[in-house]
Backbone atoms as SQL, in Angstrom:
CREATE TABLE atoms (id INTEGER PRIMARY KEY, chain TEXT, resi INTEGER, resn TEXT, atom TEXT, x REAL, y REAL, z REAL);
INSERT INTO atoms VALUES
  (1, 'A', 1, 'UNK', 'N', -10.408, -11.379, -6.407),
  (2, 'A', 1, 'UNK', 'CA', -9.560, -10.259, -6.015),
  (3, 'A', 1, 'UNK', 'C', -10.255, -8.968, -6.425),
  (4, 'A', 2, 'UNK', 'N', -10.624, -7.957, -5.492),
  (5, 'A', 2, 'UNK', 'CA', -10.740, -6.607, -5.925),
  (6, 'A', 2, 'UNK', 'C', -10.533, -5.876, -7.094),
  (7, 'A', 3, 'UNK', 'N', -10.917, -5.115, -8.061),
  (8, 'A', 3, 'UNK', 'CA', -10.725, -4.783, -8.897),
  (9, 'A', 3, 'UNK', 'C', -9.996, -3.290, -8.552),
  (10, 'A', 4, 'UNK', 'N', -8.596, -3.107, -9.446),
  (11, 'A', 4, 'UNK', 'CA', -7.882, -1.939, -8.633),
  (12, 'A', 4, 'UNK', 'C', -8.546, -0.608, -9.425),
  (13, 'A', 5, 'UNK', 'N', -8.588, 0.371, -8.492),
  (14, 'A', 5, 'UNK', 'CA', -9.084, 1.267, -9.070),
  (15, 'A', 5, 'UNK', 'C', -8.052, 2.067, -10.238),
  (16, 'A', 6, 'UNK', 'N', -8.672, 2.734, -11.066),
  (17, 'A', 6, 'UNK', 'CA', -8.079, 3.294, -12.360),
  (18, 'A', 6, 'UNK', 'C', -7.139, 4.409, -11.646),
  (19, 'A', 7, 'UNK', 'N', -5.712, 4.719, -12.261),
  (20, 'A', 7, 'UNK', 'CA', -5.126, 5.621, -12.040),
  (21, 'A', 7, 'UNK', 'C', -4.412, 6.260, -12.676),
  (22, 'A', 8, 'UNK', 'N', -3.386, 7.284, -12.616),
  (23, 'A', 8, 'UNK', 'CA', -1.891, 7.514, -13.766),
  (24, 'A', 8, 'UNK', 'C', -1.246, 6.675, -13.223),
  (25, 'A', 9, 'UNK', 'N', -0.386, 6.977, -14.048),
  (26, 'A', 9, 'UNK', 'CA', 0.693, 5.913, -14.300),
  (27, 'A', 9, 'UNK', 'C', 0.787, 4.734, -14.778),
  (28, 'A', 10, 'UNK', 'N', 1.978, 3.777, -14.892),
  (29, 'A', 10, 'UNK', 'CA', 2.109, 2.747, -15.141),
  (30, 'A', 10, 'UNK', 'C', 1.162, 1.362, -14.547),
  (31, 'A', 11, 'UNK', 'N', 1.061, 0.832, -14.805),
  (32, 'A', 11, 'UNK', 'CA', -0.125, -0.494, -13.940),
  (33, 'A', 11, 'UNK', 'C', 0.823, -1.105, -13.382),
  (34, 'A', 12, 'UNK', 'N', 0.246, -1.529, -12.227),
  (35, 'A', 12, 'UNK', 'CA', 1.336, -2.503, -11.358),
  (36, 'A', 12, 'UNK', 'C', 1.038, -3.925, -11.845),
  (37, 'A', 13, 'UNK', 'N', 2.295, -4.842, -11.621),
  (38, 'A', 13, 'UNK', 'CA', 1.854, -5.984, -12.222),
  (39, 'A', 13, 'UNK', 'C', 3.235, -6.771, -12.090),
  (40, 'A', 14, 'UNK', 'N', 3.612, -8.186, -11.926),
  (41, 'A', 14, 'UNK', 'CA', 4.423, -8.807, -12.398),
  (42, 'A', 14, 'UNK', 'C', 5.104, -8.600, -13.748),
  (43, 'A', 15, 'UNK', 'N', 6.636, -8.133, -13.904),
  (44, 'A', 15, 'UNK', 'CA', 7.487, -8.038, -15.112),
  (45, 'A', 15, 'UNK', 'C', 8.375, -8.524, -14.959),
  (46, 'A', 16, 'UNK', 'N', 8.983, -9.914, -16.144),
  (47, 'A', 16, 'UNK', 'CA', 10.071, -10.467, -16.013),
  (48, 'A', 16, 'UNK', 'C', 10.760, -9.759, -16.518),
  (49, 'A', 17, 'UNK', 'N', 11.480, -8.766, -15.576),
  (50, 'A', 17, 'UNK', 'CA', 12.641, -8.245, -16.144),
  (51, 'A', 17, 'UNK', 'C', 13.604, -7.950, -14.534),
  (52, 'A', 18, 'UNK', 'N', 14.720, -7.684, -14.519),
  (53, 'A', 18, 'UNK', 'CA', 15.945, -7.359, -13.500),
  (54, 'A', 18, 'UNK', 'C', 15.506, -6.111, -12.736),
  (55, 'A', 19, 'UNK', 'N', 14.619, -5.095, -12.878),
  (56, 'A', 19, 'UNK', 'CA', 13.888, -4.007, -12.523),
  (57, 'A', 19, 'UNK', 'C', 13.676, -4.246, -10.967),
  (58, 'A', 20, 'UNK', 'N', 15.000, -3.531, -10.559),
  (59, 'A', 20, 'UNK', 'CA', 14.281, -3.406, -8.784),
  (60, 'A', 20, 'UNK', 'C', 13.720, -2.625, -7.908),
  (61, 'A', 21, 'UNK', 'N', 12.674, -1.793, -8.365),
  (62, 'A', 21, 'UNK', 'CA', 12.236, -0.415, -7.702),
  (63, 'A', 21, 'UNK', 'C', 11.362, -1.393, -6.761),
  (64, 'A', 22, 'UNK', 'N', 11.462, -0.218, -5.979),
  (65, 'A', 22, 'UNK', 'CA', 10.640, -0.688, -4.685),
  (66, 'A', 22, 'UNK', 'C', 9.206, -0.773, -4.457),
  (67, 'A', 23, 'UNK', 'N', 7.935, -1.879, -4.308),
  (68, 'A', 23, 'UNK', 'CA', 6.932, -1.239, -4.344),
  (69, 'A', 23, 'UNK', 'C', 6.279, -2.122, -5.606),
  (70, 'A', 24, 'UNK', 'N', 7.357, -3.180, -6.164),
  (71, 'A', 24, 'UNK', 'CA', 6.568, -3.972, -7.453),
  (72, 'A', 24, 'UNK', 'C', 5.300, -4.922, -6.594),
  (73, 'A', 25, 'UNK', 'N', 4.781, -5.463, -7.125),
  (74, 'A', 25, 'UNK', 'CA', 3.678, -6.680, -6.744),
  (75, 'A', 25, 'UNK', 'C', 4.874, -7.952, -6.237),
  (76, 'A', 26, 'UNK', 'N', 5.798, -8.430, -7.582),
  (77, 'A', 26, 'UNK', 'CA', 6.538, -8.987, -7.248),
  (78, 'A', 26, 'UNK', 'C', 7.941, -8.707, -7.370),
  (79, 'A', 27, 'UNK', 'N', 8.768, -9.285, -6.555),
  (80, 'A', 27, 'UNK', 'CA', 10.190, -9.189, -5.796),
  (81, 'A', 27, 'UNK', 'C', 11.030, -9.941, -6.156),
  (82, 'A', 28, 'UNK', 'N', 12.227, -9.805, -7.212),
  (83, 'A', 28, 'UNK', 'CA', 13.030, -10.161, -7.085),
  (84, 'A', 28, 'UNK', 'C', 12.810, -11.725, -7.293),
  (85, 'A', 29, 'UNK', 'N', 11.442, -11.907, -8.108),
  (86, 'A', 29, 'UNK', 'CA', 11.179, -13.140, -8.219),
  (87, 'A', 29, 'UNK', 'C', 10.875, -14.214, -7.332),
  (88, 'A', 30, 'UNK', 'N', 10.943, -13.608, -5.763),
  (89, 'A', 30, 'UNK', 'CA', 10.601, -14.452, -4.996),
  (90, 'A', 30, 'UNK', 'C', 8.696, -14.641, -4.462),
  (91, 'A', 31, 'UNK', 'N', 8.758, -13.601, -4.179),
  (92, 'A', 31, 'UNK', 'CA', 6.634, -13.448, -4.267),
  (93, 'A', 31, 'UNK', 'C', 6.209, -13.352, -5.536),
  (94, 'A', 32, 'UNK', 'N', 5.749, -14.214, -6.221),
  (95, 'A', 32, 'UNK', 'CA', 4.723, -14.251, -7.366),
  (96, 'A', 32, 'UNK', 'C', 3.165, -14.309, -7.096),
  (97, 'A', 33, 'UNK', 'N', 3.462, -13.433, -5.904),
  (98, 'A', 33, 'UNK', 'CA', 1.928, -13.655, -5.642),
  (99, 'A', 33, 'UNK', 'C', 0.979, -12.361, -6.125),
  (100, 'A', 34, 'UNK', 'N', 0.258, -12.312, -6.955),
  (101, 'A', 34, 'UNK', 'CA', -0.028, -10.969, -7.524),
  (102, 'A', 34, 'UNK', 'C', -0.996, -10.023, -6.394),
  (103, 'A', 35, 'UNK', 'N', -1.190, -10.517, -5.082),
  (104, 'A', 35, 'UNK', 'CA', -2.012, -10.164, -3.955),
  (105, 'A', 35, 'UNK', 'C', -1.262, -9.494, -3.100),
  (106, 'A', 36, 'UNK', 'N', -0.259, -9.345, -3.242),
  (107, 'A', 36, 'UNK', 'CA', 0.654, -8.856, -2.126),
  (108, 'A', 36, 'UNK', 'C', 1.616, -7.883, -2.641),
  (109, 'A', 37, 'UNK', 'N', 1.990, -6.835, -1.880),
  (110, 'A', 37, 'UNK', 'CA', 2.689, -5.509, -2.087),
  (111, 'A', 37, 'UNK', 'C', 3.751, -5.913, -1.517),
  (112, 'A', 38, 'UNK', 'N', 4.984, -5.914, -1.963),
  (113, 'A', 38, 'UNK', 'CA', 6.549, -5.852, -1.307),
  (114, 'A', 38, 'UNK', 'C', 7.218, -4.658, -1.436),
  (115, 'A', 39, 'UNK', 'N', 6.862, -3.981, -0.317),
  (116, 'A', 39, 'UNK', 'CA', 7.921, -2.559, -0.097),
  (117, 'A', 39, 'UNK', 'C', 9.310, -2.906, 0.854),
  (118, 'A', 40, 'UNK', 'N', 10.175, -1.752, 0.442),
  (119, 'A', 40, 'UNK', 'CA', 11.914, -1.952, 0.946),
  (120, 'A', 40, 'UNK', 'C', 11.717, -0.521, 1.228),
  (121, 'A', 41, 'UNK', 'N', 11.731, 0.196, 2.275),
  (122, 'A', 41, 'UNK', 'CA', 11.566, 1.067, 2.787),
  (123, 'A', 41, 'UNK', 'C', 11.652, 2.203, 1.564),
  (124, 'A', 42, 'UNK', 'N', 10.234, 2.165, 1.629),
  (125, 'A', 42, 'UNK', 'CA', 9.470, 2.326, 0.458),
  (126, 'A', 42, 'UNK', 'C', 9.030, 4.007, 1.086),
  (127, 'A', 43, 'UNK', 'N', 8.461, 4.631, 0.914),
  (128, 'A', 43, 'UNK', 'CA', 7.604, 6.383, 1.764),
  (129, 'A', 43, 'UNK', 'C', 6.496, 5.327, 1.855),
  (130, 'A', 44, 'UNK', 'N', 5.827, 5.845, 3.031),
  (131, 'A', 44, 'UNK', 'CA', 4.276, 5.413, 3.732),
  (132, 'A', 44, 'UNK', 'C', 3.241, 5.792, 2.557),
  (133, 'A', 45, 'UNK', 'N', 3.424, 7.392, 1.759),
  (134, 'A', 45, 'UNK', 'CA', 2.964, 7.695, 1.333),
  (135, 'A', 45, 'UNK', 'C', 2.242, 6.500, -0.156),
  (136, 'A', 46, 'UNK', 'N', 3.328, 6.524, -0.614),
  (137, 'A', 46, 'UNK', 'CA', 3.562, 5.973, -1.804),
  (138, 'A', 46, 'UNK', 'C', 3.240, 4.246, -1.368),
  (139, 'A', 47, 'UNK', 'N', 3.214, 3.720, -0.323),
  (140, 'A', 47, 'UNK', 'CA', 2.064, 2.594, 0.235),
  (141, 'A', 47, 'UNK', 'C', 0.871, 2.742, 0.042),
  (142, 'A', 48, 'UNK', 'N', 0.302, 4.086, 0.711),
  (143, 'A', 48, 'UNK', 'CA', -1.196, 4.173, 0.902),
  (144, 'A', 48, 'UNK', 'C', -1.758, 4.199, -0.313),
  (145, 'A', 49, 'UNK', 'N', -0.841, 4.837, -1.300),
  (146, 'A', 49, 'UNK', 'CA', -1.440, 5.362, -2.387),
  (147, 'A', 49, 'UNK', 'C', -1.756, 3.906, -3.132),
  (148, 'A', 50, 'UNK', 'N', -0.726, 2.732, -3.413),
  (149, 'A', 50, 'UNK', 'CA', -0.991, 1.774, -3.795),
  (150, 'A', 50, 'UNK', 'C', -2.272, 0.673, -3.281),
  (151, 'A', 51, 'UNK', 'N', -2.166, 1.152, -1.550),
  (152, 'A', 51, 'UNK', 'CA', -3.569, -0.056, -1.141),
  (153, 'A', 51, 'UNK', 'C', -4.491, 0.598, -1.682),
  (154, 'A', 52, 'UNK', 'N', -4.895, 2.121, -1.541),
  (155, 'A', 52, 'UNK', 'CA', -5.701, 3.287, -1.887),
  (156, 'A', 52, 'UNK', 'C', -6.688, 2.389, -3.430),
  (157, 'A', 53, 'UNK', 'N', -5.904, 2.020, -4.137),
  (158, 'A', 53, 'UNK', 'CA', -6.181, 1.517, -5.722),
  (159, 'A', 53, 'UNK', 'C', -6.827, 0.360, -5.386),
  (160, 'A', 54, 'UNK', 'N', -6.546, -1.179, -4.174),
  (161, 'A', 54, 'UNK', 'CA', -7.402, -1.978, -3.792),
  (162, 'A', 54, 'UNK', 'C', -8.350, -1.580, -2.754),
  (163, 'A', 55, 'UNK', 'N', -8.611, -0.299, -2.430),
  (164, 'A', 55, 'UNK', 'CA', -9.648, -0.665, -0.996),
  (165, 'A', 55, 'UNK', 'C', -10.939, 0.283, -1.845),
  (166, 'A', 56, 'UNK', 'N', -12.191, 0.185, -1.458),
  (167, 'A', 56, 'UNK', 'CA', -13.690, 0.671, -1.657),
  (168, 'A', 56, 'UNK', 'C', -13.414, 2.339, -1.123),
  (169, 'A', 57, 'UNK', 'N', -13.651, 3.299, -1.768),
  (170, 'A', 57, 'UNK', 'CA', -13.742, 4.527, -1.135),
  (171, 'A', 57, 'UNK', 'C', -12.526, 4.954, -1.022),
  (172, 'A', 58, 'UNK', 'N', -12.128, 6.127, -0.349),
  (173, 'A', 58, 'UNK', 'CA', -11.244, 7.100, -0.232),
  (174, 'A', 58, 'UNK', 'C', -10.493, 6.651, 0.759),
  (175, 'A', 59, 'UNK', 'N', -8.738, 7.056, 0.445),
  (176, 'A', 59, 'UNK', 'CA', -7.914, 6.342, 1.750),
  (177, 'A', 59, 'UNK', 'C', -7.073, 7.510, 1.409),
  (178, 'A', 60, 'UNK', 'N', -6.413, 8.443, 2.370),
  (179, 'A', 60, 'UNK', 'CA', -5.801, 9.324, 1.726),
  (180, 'A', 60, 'UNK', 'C', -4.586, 9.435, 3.288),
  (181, 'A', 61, 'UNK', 'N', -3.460, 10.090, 3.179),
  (182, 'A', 61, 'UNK', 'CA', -2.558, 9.782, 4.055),
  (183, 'A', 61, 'UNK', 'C', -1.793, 11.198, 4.654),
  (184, 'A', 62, 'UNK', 'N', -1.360, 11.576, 5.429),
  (185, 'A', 62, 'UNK', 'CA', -1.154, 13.082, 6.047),
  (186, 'A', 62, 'UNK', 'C', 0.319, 13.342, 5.789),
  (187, 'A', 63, 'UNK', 'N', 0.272, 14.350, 4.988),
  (188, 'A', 63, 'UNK', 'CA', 1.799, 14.962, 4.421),
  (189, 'A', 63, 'UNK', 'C', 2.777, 14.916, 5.632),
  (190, 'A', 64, 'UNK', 'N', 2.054, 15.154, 7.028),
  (191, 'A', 64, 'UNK', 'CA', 3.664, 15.232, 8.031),
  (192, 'A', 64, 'UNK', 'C', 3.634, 13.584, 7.936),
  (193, 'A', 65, 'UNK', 'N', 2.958, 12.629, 7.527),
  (194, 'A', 65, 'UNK', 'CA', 4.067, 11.040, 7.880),
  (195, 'A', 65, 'UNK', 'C', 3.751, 10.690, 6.549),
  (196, 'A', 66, 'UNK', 'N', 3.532, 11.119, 5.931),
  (197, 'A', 66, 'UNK', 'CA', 3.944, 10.287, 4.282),
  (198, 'A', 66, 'UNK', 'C', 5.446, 9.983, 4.105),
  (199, 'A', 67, 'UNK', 'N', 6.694, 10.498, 4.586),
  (200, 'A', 67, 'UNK', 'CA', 7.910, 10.395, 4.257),
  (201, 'A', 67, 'UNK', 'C', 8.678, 8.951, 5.430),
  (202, 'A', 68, 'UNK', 'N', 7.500, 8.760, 6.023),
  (203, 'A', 68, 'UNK', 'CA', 7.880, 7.340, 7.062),
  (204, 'A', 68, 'UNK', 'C', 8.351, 6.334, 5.641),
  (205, 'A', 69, 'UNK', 'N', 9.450, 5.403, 6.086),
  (206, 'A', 69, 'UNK', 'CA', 9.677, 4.454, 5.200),
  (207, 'A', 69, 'UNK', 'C', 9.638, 3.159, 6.042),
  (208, 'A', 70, 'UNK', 'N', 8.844, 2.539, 5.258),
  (209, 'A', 70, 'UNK', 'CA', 8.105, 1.106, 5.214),
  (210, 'A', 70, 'UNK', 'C', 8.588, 0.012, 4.728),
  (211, 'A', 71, 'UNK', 'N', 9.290, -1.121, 5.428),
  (212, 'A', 71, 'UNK', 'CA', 9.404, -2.603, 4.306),
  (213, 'A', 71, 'UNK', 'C', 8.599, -3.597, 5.280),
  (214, 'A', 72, 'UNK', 'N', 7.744, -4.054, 3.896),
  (215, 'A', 72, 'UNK', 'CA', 7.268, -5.184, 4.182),
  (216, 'A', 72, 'UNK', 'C', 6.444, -6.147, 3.181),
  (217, 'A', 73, 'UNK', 'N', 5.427, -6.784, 3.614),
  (218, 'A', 73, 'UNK', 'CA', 4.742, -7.475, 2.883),
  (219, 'A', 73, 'UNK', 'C', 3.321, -6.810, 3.340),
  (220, 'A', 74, 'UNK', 'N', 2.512, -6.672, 1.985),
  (221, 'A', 74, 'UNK', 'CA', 1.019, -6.272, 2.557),
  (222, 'A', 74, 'UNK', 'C', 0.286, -6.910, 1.467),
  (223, 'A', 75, 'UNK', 'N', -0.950, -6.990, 2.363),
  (224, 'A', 75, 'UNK', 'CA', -2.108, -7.669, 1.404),
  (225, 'A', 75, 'UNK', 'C', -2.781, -6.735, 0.760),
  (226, 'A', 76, 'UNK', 'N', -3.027, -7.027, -0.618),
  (227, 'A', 76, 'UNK', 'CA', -3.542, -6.173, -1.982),
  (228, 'A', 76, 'UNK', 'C', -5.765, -6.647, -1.183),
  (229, 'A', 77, 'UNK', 'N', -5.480, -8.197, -0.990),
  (230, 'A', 77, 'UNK', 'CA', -6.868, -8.485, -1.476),
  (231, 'A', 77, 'UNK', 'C', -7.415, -7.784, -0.326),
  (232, 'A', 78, 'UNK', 'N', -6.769, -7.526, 1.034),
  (233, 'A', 78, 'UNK', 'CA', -7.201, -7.011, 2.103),
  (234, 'A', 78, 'UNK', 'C', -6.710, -5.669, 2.834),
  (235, 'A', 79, 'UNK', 'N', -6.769, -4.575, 1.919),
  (236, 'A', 79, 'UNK', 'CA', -6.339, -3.556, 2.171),
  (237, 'A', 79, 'UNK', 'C', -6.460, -3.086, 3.625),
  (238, 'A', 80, 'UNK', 'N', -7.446, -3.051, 4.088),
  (239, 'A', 80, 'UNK', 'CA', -7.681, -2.788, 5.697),
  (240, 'A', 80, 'UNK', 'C', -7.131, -3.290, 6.642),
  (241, 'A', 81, 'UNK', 'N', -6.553, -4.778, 6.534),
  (242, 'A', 81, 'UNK', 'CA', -5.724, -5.732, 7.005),
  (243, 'A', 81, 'UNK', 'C', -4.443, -5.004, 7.475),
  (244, 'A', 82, 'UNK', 'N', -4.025, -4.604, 6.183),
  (245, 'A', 82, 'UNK', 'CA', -2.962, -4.408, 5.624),
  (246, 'A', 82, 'UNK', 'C', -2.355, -2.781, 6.838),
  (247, 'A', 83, 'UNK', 'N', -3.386, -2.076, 6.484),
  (248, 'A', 83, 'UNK', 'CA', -3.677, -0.926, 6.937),
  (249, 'A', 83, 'UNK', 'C', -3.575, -0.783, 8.832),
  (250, 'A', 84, 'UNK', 'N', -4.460, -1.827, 9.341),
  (251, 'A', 84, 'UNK', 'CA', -3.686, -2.032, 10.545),
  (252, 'A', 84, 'UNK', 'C', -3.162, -2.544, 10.994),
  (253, 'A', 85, 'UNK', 'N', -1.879, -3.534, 10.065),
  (254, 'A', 85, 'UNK', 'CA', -0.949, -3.675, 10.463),
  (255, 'A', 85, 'UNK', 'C', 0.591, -2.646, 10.351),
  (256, 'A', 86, 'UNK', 'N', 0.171, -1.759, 9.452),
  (257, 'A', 86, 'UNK', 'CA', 0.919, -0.400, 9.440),
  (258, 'A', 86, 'UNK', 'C', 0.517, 0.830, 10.793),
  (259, 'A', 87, 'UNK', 'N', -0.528, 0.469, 11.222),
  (260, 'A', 87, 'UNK', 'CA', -1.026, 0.811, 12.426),
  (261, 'A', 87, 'UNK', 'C', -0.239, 0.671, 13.802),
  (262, 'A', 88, 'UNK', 'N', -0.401, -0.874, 13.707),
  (263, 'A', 88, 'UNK', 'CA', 0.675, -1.352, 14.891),
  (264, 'A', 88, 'UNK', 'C', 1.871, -1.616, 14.835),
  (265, 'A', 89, 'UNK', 'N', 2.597, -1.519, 13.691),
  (266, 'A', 89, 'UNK', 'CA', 4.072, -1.090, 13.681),
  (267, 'A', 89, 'UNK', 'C', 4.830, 0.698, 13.529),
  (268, 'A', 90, 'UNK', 'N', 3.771, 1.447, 13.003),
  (269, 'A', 90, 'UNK', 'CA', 4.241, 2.422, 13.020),
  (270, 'A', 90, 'UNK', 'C', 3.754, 3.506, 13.664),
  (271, 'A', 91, 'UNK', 'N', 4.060, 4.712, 14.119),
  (272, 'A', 91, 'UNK', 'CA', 3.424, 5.751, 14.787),
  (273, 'A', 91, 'UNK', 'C', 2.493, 6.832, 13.976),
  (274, 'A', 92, 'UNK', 'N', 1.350, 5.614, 13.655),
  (275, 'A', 92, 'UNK', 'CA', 0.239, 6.341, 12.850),
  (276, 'A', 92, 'UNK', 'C', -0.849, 5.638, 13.476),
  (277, 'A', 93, 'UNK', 'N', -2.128, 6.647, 13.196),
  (278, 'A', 93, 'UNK', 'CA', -3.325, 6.361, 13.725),
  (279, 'A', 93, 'UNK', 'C', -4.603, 6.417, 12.200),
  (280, 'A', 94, 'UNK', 'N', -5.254, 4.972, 12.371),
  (281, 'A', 94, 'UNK', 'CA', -6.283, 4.903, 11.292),
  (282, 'A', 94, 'UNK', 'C', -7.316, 5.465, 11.376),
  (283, 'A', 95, 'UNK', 'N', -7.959, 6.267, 10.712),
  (284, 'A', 95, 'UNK', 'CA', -9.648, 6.745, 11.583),
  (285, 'A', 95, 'UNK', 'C', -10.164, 6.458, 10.401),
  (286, 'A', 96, 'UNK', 'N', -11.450, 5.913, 10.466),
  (287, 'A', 96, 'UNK', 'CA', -12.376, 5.586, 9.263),
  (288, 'A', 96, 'UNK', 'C', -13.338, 6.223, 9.849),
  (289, 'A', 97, 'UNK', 'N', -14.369, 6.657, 8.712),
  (290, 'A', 97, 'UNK', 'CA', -15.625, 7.303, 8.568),
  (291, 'A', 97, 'UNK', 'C', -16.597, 6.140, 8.199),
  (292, 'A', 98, 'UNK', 'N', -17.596, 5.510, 8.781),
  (293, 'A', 98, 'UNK', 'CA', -18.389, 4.993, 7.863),
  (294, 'A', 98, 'UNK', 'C', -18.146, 4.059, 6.686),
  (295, 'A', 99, 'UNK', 'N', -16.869, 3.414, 7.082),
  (296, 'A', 99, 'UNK', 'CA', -16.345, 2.479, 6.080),
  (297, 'A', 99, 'UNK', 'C', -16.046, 2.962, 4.700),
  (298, 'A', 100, 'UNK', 'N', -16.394, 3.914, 4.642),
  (299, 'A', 100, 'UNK', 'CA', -15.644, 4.541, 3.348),
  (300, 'A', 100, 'UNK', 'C', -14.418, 5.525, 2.834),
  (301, 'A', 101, 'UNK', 'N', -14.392, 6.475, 4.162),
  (302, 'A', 101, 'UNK', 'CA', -13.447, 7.403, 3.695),
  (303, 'A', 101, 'UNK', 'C', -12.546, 6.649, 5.082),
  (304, 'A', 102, 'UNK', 'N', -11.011, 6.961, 4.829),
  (305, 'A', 102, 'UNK', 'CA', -10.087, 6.219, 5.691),
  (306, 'A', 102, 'UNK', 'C', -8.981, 7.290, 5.952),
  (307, 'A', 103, 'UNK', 'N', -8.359, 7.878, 6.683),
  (308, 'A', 103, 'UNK', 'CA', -7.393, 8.757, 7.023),
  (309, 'A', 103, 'UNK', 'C', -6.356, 8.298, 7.687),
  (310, 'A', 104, 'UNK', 'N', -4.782, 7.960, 7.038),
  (311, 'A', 104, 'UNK', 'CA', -3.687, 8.111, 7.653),
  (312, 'A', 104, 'UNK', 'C', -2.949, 9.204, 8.459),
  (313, 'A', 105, 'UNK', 'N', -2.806, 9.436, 9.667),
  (314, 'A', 105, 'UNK', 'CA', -2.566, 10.341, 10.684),
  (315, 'A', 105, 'UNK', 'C', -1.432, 10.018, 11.546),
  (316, 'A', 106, 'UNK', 'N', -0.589, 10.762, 11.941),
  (317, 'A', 106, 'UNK', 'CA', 0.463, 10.838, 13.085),
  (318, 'A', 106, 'UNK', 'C', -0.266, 10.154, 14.324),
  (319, 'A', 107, 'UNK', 'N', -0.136, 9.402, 15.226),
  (320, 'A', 107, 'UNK', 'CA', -0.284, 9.099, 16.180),
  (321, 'A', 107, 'UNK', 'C', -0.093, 9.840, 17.482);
């Protein structure tokens, strides 16, 4: 698995505790899978920012659709995956540079 990049805040991670914010690794005890993101209409923003920590290089997301809200399941180990499948469900467009820098955009 990818090594997540360093950030503020708290570390994401499996916690046995009743804690239901949106956006843990795991859910409500049902995904224990530490590879996968479970958002409940979660901001887009606050998605990207989390794959942002598994993918190589810069992924950064556009203030007019950061406030889109998102539920689903996404892959940690395959951020790009992940990325266009937020593609084809929502009215955003991916543009990559050279495999490194990645831009979330309005469609």
């Amino acid at each position: 698995m990818p090594r997540a990049k360093p950030g503020p805040g708290p570390a994401s991670g499996y916690r046995p505790t009743a804690d239901q914010r949106p956006g843990r690794r795991a859910h409500h005890g049902q995904c224990l899978d530490p590879g996968l993101l479970i958002a409940e209409r979660r901001p887009l923003g606050e998605v990207i920012a989390e794959l942002d920590r598994y993918r190589p290089g810069l992924l950064r997301c556009s203030a007019e659709i950061a406030g889109l809200r998102v539920s689903g399941s996404f892959s940690l180990d395959q951020p790009d995956a992940s990325l266009d499948l937020l593609a084809r469900t929502l009215p955003i467009r991916i543009r990559r540079v050279m495999g490194y820098w990645a831009s979330v955009d309005a469609a």
